[in-house]
C-alpha positions as CSV (number, residue, x, y, z in Angstrom):
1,X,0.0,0.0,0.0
2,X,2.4,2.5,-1.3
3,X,-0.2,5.0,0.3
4,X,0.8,4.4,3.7
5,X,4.6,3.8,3.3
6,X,4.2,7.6,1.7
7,X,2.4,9.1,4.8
8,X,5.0,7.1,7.3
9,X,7.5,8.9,5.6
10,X,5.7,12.0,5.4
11,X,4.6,11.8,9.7
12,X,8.3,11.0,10.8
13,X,9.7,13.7,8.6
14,X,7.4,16.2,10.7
15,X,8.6,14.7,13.9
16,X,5.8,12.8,14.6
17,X,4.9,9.5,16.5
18,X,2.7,6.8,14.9
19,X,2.4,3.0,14.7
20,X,2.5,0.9,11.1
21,X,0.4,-1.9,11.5
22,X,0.6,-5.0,9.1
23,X,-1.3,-8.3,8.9
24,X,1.2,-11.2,8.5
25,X,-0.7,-14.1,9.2
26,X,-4.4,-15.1,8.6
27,X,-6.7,-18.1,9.8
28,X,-10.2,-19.1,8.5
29,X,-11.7,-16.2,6.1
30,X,-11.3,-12.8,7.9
31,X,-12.1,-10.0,5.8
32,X,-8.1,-9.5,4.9
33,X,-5.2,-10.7,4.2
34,X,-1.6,-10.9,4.8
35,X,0.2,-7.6,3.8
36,X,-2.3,-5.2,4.5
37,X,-1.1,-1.9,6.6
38,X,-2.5,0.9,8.9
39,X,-1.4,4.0,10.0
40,X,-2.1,5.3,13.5
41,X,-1.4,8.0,16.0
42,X,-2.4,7.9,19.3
43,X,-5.7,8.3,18.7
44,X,-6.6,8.2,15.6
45,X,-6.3,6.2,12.1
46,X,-4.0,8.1,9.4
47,X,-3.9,6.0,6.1
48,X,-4.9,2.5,5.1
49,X,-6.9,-0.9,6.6
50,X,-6.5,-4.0,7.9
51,X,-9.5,-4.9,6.2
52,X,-12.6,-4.0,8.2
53,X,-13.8,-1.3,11.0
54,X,-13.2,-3.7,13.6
55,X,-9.7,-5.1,13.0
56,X,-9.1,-1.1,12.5
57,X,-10.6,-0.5,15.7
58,X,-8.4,-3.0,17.9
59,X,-5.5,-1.8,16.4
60,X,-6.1,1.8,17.2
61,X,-7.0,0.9,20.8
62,X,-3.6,-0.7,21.4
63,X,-1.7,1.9,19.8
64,X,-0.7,4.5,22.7
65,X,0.4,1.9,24.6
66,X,2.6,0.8,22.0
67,X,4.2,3.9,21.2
68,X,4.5,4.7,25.6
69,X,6.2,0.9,25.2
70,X,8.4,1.7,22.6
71,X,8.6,-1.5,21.5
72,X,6.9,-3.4,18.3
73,X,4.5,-6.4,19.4
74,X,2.5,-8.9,17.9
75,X,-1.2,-8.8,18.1
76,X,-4.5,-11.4,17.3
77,X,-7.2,-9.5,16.5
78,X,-10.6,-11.7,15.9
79,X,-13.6,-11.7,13.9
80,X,-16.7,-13.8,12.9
81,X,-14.8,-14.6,10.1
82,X,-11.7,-15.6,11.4
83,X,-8.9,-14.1,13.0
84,X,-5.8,-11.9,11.7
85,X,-2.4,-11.9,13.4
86,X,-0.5,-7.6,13.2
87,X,2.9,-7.2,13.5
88,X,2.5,-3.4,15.0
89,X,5.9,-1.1,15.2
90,X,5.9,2.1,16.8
91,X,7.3,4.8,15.4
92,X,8.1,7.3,18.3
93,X,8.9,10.9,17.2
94,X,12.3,11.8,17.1
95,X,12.6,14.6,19.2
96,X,13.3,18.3,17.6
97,X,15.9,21.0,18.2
98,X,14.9,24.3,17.2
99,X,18.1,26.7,16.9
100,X,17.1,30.1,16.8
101,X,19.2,32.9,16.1
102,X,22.1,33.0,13.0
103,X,25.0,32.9,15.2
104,X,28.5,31.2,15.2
105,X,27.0,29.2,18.6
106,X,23.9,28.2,16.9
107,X,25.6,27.1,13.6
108,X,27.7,24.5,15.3
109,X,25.1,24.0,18.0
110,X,22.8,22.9,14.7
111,X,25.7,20.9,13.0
112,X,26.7,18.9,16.5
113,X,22.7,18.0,16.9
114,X,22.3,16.0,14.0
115,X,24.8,13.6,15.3
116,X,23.2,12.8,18.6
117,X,19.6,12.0,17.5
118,X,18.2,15.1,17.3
119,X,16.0,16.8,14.0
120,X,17.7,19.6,13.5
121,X,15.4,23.0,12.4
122,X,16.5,26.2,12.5
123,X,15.0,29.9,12.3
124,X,16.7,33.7,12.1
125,X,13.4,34.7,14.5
126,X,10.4,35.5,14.9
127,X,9.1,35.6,11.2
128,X,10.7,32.2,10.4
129,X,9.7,30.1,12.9
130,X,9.0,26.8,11.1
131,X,5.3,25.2,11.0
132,X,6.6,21.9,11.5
133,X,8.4,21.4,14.8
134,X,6.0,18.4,16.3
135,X,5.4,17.8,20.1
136,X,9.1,16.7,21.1
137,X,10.6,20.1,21.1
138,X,13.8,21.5,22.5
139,X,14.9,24.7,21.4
140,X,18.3,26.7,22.1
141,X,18.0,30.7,21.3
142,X,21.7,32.1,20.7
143,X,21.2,35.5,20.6
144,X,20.2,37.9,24.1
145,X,20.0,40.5,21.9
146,X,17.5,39.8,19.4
147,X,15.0,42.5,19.1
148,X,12.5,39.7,18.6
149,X,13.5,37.2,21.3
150,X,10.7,38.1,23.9
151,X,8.0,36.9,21.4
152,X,9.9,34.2,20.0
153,X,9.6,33.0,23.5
154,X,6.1,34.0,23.9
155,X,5.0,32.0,20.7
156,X,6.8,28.8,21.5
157,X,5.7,28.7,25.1
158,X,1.6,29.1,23.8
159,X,2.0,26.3,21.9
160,X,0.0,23.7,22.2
161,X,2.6,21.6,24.2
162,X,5.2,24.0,25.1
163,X,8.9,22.9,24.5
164,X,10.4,20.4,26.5
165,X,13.3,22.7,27.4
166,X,13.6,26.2,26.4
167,X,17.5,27.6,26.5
168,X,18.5,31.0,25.8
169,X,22.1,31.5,25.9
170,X,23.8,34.5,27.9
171,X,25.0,34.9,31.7
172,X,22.1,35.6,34.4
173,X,22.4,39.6,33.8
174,X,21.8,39.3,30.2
175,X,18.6,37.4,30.7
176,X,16.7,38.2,33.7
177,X,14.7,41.1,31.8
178,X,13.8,38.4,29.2
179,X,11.4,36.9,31.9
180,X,10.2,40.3,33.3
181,X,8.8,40.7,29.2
182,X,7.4,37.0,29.9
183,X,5.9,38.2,33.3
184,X,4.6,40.8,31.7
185,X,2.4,38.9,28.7
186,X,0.7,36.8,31.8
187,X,3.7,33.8,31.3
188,X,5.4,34.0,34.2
189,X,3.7,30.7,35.7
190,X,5.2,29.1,32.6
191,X,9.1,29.4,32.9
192,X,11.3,29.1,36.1
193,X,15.0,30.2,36.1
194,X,17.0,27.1,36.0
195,X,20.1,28.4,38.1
196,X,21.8,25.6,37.9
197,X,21.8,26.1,34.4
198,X,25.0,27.4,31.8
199,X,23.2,30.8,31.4
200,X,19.6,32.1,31.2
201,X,17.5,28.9,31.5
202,X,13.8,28.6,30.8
203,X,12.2,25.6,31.5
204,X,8.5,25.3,31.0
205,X,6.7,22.2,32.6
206,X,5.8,19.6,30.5
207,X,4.2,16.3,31.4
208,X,5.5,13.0,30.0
């Protein structure tokens, strides 16, 4: 089902997770047959069948548990008809650095990433944020000067799931103010000082 290989390809690229499901074995005369694939997210169906609603159905209700596992299983899913064995593999998202700021930090900051498992994306600011940074974010902003860096921060924090970890480069007296701008947009329940930390660390609170 070229279909479904082309949307796999397609959710990873954006950093997403999902789980491929594929019938490999059949008994009696289920509505199926062996090779047939699925797409899922957590909680939804995203391209292709195993056949019917209900083989669909079990397959999407064991899917966040696969992809909170992490690891592929083997599942018999039955019907009046007979029964279908799925090899389902979950695809976790591979989690996202966002470096903002064209600096010589964030240039090697964004060549070094791509070597230790991170997606590597990268934006000048505010205007060229991309669209497709997924739920497993990290970003790194190099530049405590950037006329633009309070709503940068503002826009990545309203996201729908805020970043993982927010770092914004610079010693404690160049980034203090950066939170009184936060403070001041209603944000401030949203970001700590981290002063453990290398420099000016945000770190919003995200749930596993």
């Amino acid at each position: 089902m070229p279909e479904v290989e082309i949307e796999l390809a397609r959710r990873l690229e954006a950093g997403e997770e999902v789980v491929l499901a594929t019938v490999v074995r059949t008994d009696g005369a289920p509505p199926s047959a062996p090779g047939a694939k699925a797409l899922l997210a957590r909680e939804s169906a995203l391209a292709g069948t195993l056949g019917c609603s209900e083989f669909d159905s079990a397959a999407q209700a064991d899917a966040a548990g696969l992809l909170d596992a992490g690891e592929p299983a083997l599942r018999t899913y039955r019907h009046d008809l007979g029964s279908i064995e799925v090899y389902l593999e979950p695809h976790r998202a591979q989690p996202t650095l966002l470096v903002v700021a064209d600096t010589p930090v964030g240039r090697a900051l964004a060549r070094s990433a791509g070597e230790t498992g991170f997606r590597v994306r990268t934006a000048a600011g505010l205007d060229d944020l991309p669209a497709d940074l997924g739920d497993d974010l990290y970003v790194v902003h190099t530049n405590h000067d950037a006329p633009d860096l309070p709503d940068v921060l503002a826009r990545l924090l309203e996201r729908r799931l805020p970043p993982r970890y927010l770092g914004l480069m610079g010693s404690r007296r160049h980034t203090g103010h950066h939170l009184d701008a936060l403070a001041a947009r209603g944000l401030a329940g949203l970001v700590a000082v981290r002063r453990g930390g290398p420099g000016g660390w945000l770190d919003p609170p995200r749930s596993s």
